[in-house]
C-alpha positions as CSV (number, residue, x, y, z in Angstrom):
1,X,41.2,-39.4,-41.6
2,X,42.4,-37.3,-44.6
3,X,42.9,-40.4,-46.5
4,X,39.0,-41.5,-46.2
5,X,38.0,-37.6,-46.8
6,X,40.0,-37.5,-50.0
7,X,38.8,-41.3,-50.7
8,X,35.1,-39.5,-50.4
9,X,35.9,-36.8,-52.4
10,X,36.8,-38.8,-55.2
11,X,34.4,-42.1,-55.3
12,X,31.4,-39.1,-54.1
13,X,31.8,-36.4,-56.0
14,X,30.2,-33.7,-54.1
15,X,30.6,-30.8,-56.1
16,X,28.9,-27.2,-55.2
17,X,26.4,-27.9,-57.7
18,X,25.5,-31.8,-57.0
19,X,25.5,-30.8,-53.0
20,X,23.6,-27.9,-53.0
21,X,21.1,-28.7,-56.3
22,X,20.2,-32.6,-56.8
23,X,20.0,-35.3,-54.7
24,X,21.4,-39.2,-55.3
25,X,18.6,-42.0,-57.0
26,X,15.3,-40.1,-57.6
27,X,13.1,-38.0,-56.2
28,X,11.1,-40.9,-54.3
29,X,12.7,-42.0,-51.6
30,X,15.5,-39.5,-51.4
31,X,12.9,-36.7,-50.8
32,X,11.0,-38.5,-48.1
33,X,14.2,-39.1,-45.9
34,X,15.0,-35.7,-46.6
35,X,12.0,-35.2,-44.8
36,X,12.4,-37.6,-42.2
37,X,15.4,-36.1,-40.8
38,X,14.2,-32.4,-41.1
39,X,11.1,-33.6,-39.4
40,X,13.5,-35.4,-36.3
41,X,16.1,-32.4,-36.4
42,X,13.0,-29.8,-35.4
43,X,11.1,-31.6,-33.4
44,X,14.4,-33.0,-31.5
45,X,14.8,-29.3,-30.6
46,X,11.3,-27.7,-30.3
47,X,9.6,-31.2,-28.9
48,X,11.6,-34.2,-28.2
49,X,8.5,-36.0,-26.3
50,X,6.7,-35.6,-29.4
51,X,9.0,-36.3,-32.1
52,X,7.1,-39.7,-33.4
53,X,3.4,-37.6,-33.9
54,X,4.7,-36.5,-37.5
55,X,3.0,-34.1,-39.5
56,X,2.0,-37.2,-41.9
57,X,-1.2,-39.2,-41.8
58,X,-3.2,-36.9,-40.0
59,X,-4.8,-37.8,-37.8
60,X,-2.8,-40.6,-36.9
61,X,-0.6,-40.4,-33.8
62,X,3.2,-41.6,-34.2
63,X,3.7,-41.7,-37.9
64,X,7.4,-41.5,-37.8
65,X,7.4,-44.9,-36.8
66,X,6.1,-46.0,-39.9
67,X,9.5,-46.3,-41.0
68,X,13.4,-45.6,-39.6
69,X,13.0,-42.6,-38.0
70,X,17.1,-41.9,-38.5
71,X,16.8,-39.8,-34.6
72,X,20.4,-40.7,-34.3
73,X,21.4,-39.3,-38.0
74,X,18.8,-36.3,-37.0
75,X,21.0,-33.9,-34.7
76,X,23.8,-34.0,-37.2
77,X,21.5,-33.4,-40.2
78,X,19.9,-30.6,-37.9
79,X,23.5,-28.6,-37.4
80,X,24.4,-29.1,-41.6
81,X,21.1,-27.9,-41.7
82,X,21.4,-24.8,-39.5
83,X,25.3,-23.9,-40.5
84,X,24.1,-24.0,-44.3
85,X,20.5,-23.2,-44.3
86,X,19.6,-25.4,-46.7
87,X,18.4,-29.2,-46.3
88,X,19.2,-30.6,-49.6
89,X,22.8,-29.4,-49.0
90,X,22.3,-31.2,-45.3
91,X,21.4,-34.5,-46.8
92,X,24.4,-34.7,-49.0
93,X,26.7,-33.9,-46.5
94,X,25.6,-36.2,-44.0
95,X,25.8,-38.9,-46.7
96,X,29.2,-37.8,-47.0
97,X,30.3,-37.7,-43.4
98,X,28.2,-41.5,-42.9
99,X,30.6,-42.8,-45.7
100,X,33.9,-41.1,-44.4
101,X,33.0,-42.4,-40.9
102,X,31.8,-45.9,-42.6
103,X,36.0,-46.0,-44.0
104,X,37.5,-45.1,-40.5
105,X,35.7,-47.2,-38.3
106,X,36.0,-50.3,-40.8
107,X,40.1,-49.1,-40.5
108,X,39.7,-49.1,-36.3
109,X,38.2,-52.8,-36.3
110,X,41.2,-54.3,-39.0
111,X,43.8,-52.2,-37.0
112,X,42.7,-54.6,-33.6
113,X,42.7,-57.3,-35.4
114,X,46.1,-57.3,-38.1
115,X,47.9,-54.1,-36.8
116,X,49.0,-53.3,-39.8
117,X,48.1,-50.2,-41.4
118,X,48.4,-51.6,-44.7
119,X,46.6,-54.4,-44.2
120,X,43.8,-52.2,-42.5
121,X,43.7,-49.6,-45.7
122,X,42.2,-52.9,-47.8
123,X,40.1,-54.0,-45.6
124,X,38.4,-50.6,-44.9
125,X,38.1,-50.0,-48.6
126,X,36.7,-53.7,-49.3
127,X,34.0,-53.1,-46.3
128,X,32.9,-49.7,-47.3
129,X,32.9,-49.4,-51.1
130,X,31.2,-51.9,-53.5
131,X,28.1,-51.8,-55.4
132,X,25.3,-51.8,-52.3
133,X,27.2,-48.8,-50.7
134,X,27.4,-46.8,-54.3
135,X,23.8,-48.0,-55.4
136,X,21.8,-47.0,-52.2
137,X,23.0,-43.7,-52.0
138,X,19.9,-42.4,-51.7
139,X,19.2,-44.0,-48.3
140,X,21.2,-42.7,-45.4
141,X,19.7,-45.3,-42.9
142,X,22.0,-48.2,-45.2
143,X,24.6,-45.5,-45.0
144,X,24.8,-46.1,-41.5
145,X,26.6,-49.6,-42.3
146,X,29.8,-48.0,-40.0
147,X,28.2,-48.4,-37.1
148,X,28.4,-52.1,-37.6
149,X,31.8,-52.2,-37.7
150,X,32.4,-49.6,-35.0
151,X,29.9,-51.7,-32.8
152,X,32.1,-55.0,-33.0
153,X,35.0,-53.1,-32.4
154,X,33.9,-51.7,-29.0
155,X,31.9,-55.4,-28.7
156,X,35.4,-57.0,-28.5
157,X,37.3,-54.1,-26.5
158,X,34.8,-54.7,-23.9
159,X,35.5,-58.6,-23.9
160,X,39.0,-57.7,-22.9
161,X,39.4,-55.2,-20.8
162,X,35.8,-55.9,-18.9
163,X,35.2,-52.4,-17.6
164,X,32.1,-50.7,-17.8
165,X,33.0,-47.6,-19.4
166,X,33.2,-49.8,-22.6
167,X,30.0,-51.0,-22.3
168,X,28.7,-47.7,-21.8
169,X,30.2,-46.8,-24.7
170,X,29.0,-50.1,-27.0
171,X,25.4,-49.5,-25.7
172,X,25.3,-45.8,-26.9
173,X,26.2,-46.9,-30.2
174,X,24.0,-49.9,-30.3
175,X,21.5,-47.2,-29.5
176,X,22.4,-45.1,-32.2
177,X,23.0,-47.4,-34.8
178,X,19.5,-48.9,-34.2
179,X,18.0,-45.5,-34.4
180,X,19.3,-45.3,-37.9
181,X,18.5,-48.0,-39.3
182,X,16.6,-50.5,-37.2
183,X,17.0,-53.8,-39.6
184,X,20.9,-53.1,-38.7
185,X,20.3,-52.9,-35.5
186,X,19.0,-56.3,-34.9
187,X,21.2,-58.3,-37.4
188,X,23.9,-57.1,-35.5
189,X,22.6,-57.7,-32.5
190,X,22.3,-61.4,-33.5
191,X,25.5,-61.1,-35.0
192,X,26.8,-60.4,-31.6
193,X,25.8,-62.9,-30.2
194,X,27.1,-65.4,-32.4
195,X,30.7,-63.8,-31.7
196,X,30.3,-64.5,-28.2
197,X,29.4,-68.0,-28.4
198,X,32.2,-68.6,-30.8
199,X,34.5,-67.3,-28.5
200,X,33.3,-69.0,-25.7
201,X,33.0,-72.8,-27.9
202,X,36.8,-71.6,-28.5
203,X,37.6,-70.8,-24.7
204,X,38.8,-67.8,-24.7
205,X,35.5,-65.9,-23.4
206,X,36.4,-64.4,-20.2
207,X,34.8,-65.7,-17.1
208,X,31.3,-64.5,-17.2
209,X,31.4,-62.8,-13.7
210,X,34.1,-60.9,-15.4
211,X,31.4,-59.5,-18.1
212,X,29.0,-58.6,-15.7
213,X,30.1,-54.9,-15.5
214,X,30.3,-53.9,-19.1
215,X,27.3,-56.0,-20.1
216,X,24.8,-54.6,-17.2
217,X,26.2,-51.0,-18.6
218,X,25.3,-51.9,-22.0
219,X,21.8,-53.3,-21.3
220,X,20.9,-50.6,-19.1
221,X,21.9,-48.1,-21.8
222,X,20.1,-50.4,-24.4
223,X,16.7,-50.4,-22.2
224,X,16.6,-46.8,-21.2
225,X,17.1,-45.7,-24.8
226,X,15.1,-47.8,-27.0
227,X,12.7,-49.2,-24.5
228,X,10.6,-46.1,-24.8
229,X,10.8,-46.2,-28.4
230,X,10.4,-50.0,-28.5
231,X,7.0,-49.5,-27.3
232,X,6.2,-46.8,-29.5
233,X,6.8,-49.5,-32.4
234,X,5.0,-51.9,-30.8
235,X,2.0,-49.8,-30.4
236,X,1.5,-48.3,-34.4
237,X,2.4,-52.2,-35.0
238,X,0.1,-53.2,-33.1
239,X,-2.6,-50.5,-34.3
240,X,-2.1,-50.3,-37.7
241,X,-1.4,-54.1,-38.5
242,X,1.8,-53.4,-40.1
243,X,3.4,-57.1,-39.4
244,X,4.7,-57.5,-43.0
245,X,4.8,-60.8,-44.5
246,X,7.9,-62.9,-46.5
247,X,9.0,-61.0,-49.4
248,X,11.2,-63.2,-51.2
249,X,12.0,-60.9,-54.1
250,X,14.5,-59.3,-51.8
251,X,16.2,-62.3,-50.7
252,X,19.9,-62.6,-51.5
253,X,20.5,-64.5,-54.6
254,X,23.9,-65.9,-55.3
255,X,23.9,-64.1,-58.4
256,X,23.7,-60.8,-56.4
257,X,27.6,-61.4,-56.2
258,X,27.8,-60.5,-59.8
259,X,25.3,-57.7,-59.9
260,X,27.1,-53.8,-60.3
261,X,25.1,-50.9,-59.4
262,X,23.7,-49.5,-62.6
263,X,26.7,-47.4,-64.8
264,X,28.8,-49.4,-63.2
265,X,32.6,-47.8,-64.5
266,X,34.2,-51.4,-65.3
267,X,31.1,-53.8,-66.2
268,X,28.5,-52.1,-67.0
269,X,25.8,-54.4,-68.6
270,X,28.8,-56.9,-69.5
271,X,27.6,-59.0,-66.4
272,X,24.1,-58.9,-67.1
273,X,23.9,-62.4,-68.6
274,X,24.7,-63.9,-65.3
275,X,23.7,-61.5,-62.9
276,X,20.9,-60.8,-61.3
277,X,19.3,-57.6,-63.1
278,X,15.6,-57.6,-64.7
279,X,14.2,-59.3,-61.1
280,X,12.0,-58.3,-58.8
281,X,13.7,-56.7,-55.7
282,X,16.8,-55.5,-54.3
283,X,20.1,-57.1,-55.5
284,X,23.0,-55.0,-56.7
285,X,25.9,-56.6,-54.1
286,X,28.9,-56.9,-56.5
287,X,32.0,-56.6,-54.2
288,X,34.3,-56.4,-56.8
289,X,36.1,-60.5,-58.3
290,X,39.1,-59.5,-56.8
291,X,37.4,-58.9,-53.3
292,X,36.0,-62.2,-54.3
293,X,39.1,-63.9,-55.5
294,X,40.9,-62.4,-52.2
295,X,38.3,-63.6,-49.9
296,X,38.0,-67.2,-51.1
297,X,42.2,-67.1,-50.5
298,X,41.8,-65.2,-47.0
299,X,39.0,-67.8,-45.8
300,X,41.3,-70.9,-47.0
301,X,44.5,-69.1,-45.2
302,X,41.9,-68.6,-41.7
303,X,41.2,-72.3,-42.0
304,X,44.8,-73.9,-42.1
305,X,45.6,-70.8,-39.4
306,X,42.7,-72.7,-37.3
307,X,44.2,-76.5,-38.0
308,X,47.8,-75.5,-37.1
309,X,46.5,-74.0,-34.3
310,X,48.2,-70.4,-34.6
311,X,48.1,-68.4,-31.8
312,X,47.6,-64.6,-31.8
313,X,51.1,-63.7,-30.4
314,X,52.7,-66.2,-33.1
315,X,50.5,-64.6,-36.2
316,X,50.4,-60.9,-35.0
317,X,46.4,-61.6,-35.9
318,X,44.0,-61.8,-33.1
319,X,43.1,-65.0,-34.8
320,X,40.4,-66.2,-32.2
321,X,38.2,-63.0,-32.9
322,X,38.6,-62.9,-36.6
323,X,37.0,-66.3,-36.5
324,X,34.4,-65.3,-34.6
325,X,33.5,-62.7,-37.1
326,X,33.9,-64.6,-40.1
327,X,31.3,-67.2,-38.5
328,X,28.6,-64.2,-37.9
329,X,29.0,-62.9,-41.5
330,X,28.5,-66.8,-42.6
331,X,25.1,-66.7,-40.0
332,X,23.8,-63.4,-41.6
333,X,24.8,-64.5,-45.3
334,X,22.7,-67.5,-44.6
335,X,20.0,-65.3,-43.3
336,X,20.1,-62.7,-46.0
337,X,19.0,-65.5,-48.3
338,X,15.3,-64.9,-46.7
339,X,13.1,-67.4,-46.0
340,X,13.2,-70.2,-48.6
341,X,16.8,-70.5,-50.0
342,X,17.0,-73.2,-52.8
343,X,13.3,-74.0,-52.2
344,X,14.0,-75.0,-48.6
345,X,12.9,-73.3,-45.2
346,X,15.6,-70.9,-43.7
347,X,16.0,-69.7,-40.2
348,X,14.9,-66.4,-40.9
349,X,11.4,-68.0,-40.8
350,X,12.2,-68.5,-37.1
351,X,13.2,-65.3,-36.2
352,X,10.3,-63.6,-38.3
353,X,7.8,-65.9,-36.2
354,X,9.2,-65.2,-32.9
355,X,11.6,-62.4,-32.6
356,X,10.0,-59.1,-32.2
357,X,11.4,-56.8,-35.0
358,X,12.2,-59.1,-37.4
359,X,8.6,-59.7,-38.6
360,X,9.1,-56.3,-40.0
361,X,11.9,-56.7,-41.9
362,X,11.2,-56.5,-46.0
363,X,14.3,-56.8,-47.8
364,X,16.6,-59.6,-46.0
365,X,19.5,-59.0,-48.6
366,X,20.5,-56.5,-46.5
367,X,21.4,-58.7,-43.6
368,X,24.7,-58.8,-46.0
369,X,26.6,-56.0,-44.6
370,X,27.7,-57.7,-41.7
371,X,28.9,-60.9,-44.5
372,X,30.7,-57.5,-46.3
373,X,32.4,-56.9,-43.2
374,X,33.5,-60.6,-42.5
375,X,34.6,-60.8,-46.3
376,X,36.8,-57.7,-46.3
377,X,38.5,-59.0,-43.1
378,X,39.4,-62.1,-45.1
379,X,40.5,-60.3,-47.4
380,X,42.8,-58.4,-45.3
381,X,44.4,-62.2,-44.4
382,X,44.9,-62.3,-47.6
383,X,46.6,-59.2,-48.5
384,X,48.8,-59.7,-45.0
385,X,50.1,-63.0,-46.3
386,X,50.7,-61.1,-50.2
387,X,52.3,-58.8,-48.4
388,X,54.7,-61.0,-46.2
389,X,56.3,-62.7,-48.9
390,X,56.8,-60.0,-52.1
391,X,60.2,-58.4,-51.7
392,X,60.1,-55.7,-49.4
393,X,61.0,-53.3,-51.9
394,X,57.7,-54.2,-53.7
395,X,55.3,-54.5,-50.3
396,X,54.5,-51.0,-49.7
397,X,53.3,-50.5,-53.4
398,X,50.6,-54.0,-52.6
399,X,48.0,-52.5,-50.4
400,X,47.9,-49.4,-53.0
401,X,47.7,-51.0,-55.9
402,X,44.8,-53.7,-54.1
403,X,42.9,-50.5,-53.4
404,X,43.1,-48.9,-57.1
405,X,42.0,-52.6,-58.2
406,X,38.9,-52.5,-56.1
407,X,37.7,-49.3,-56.7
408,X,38.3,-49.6,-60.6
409,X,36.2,-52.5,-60.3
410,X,32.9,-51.3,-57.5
411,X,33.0,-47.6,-58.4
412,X,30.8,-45.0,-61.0
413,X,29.6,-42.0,-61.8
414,X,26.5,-41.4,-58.6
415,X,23.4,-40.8,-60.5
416,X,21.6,-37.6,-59.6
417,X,18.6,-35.9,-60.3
418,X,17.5,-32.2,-59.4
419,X,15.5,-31.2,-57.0
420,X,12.4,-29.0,-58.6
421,X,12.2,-25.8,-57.0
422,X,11.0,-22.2,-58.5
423,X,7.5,-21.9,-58.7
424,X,6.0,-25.2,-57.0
425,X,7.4,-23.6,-53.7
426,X,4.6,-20.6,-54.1
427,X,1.9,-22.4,-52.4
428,X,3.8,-23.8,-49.6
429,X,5.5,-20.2,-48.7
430,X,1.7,-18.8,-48.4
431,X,0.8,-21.6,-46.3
432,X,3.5,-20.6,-44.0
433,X,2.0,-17.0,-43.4
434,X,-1.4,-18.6,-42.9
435,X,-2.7,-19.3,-39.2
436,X,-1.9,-23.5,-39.0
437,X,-4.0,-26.2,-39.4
438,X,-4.6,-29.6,-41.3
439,X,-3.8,-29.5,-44.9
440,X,-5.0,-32.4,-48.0
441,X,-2.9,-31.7,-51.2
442,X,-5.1,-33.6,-54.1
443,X,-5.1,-35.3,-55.9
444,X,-3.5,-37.7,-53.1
445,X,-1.7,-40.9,-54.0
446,X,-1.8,-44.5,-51.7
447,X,0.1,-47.9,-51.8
448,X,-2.5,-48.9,-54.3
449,X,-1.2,-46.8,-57.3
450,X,1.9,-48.3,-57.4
451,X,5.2,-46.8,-57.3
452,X,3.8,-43.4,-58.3
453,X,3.0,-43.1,-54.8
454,X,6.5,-42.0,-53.9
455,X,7.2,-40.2,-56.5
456,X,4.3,-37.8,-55.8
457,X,4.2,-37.6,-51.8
458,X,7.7,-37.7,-51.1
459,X,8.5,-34.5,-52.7
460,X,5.6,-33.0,-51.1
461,X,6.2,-33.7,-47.6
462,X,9.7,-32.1,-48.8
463,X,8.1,-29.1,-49.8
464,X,5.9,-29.1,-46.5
465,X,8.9,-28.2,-44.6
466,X,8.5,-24.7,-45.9
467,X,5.0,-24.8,-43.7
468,X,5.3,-27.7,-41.4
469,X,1.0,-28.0,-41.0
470,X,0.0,-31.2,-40.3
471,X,-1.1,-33.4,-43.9
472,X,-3.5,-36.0,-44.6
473,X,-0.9,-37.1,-47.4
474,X,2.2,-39.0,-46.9
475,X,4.4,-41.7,-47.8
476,X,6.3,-43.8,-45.3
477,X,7.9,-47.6,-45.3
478,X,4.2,-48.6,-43.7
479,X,0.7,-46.2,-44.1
480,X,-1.8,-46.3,-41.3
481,X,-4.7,-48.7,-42.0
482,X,-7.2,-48.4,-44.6
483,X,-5.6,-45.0,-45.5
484,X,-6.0,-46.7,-49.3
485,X,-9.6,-46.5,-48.8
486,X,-9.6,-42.8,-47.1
487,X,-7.1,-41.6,-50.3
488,X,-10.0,-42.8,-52.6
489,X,-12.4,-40.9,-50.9
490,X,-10.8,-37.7,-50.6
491,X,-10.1,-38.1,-54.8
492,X,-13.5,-37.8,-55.0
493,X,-13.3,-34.1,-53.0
494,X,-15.8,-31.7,-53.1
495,X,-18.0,-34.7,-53.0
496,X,-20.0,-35.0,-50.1
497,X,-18.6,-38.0,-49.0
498,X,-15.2,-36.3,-49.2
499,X,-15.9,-33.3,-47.7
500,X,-17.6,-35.3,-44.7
501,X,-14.2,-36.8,-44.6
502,X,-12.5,-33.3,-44.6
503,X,-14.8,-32.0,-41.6
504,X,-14.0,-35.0,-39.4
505,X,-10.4,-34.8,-39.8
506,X,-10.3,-31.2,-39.2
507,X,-8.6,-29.9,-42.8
508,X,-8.5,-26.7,-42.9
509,X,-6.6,-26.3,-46.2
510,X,-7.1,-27.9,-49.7
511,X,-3.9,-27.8,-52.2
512,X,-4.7,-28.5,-55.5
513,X,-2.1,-29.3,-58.1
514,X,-1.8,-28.5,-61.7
515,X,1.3,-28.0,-64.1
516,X,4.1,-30.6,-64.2
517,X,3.6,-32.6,-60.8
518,X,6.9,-33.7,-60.4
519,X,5.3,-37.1,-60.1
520,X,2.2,-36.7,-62.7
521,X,0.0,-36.3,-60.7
522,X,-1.6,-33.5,-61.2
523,X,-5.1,-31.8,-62.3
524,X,-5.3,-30.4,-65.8
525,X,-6.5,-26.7,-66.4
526,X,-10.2,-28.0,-66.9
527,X,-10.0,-29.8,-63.8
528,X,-8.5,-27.1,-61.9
529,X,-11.4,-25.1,-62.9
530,X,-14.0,-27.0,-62.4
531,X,-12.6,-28.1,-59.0
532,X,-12.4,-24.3,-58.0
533,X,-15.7,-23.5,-58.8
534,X,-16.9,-25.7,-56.7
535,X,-15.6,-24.9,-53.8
536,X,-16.2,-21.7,-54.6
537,X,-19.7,-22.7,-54.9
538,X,-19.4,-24.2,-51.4
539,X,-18.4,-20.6,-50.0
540,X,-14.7,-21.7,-49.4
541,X,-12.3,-18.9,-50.5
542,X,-9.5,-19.9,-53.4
543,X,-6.8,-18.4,-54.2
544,X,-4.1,-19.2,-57.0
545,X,-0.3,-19.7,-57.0
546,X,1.6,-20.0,-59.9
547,X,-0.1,-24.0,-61.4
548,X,-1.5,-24.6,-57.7
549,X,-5.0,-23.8,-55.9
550,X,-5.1,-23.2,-52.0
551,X,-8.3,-23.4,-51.2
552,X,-9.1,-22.1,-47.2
553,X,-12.1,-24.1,-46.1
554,X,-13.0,-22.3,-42.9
């Protein structure tokens, strides 16, 4: 564990300053699941039964599943939060402990499988650090990417010792992992599966009256867990109309390979003639050429391991499993190339038709982490075959030297960004002296203006931690439906229309916002004024705070 803690210190960087001041990416998304698991912390502890009715959307019920609610991520968030006081410090830390934990449990699933420490050390680093990790390091849900290898672990401890304290144990963390980050949650649960029949096609599967036990614990944990919040899912789904349609920008291309996370230290832009940057979509999955090179070498070693017929206690590699997994990272590599690779229909049109869950899924490049984890334990064949035949004088300097080679290659600087503070904080801190009630902040943004959108209401609903009153505004991964059309109307506030609006949906308080919005939108002084005196004019009381108006409407 000190290795992967010093590992985190260095690839992270989490200085007083960049912990406690800025966050990573921008202030879009990285505010809102700021919120998110602020939102899941408190209401874990002050109302667990109603931790999905969100102080978003109002009035619509159960807007925390809009989006990953991250309840599993919550509680630890909550205790950063409470030991430091501060959220933005929270966040950081938890990404720090999700990447740490990410290293170790990568290490746990290599040590079953080559027993070697050394060999595990690569394969830990190969899985956990490459250019998805370091360029989504403003979404702690993708941070969750340890669970998947922590999940196969205890998958294939309870295939061999069959007891039902193991599946216990594999449920709760398909539970949590899947509370995280839900997309994870079902590709590995697929991925499971394909391990299974693997090893059953390769008979050495138990008996299946000997799985009963550990799988019947599992399930049950599985059901009682998530059924509840299953349904939850279901019903916004179901309400709102939030099945989401292909989206084949975000489809793997093969090209991703050779894509770095921007400021890359090695390639920078020296890639970009054959990589994938300037598209549409998500696609920064560069794994480093000499993860590459190592894998291709690792997957040729696994196949002439399979035609000589090398048995585990021969090898010292539990060779029957490591297939297994190499064949589910091949399944959800296939599947990460969405639904028309080369022109052609995939299977993930299948499971988007007729498994619930995945018709929710946008960005099916991310179905690639479990490929990363398949790759890196290639790569660990590799490296125990490199290994075996250097002089041994020279062996314990290989798995070193591989994991100064990767890094070189995958890691750079995190970009940051601060988090705006100081006066926009004025209006929110009165609000929380006020009596509660439902509060519009204008001018309000929608899916319709584009990315702006985030930019504007994520650090908001940030901010409206200071308060916690229910808002009409908010951002999510889905918005209720035509809240596009109810954002347009409330533009238009003190209108009549819009204040019609306002009465039936109870707002008690207006925010108005003028200075530097931190993402433009804001009114100018002209506006402001003309905006006050009208609700003045209406008999509603408004008071001033540093750029911003609160204007008390009852």
């Amino acid at each position: 564990m000190p290795l992967w803690i010093l590992l985190g210190l260095l690839l992270l960087q989490p200085t007083p300053h960049r912990v406690s001041a800025t966050v990573a990416g921008d202030l879009g998304d990285s505010m809102f699941l700021t919120w998110t698991l602020s939102w899941g912390a408190r209401a874990l502890r002050t109302d667990p039964f109603g931790v999905f009715d969100a102080n978003i959307f109002h009035p619509e019920p159960q807007t925390l599943a809009l989006s990953d609610p991250m309840l599993s991520l919550a509680p630890i968030f909550g205790v950063i939060e409470w030991v430091t006081g501060d959220s933005i410090v929270a966040l950081n830390v938890l990404m720090f402990v999700l990447f740490v934990g990410a290293l170790a449990s990568a290490h746990a699933l290599a040590m079953r499988l080559f027993g070697r420490g050394d060999v595990a050390l690569v394969v830990a680093v190969v899985a956990s650090a490459n250019s998805y990790v370091f360029g989504q390091q403003n979404h702690p849900q993708l941070q969750s990417f340890g669970f998947i290898s922590l999940s196969f672990l205890l998958l294939l401890r309870a295939l061999e010792h069959r007891r039902a304290r193991d599946g216990l144990w594999l449920g709760l963390v398909i539970v949590a992992m899947t509370l995280a980050n839900v997309l994870y949650g079902l590709i590995w649960l697929l991925s499971a599966l394909v391990v299974v029949g693997v090893l059953w096609l390769r008979r050495v599967l138990p008996p299946l009256r000997e799985l009963v036990r550990p799988a019947i614990a599992a399930v049950l944990v599985g059901v009682v867990l998530l059924g509840p919040v299953a349904s939850i899912f279901l019903a916004v789904d179901r309400r709102n109309g939030l099945a989401r349609g292909y989206e084949p920008q975000n489809s793997l291309l093969p090209t991703d390979l050779l894509t770095p996370q921007r400021d890359n230290w090695s390639w920078g832009t020296a890639l970009d003639g054959i990589n994938s940057f300037g598209k549409a979509g998500e696609h920064a999955y560069f794994p480093g050429f000499a993860a590459m090179i190592l894998g291709a070498v690792g997957l040729v070693l696994l196949w002439k391991m399979i035609r000589r017929g090398a048995s585990d206690l021969r090898t010292g590699v539990r060779t029957d499993e490591l297939v297994a997994l190499v064949v589910a990272g091949g399944v959800a590599f296939v599947l990460a190339l969405g639904p028309s690779p080369g022109g052609v229909m995939g299977p993930f049109r299948v499971l988007h038709r007729f498994v619930p869950g995945f018709d929710g899924i946008r960005v099916t490049s991310r179905f690639a982490v479990v490929s990363f984890v398949a790759g890196a334990l290639l790569v660990g064949v590799a490296v125990r075959f490199l290994i075996d035949r250097v002089p041994a004088a020279w062996s314990r300097l290989v798995a070193p030297a591989l994991v100064v080679l990767v890094l070189v290659e995958v890691g750079g600087p995190m970009a940051r960004v601060e988090v705006p503070e100081g006066d926009r904080l004025l209006v929110y801190e009165a609000l929380a002296e006020l009596d509660g009630g439902p509060v519009l902040e204008l001018p309000i943004q929608a899916p319709s203006v584009g990315v702006q959108w985030a930019f504007v209401e994520a650090p908001r609903m940030y901010y409206a931690t200071i308060d916690w009153n229910p808002r009409v505004n908010g951002y999510s991964g889905s918005v209720p439906r035509d809240f596009d059309e109810r954002a347009a109307i409330f533009n238009t506030w003190p209108a009549a229309t819009a204040e019609q609006l306002a009465e039936d949906v109870g707002v008690r308080y207006v925010i108005l916002h003028g200075g530097v919005d931190p993402g433009g939108a804001a009114y100018s002084a002209d506006e402001l004024e003309d905006l006050v005196e009208k609700a003045e004019a209406e008999g509603f009381v408004a008071r001033s705070f540093g750029d911003d108006w609160l204007i008390v409407r009852d």
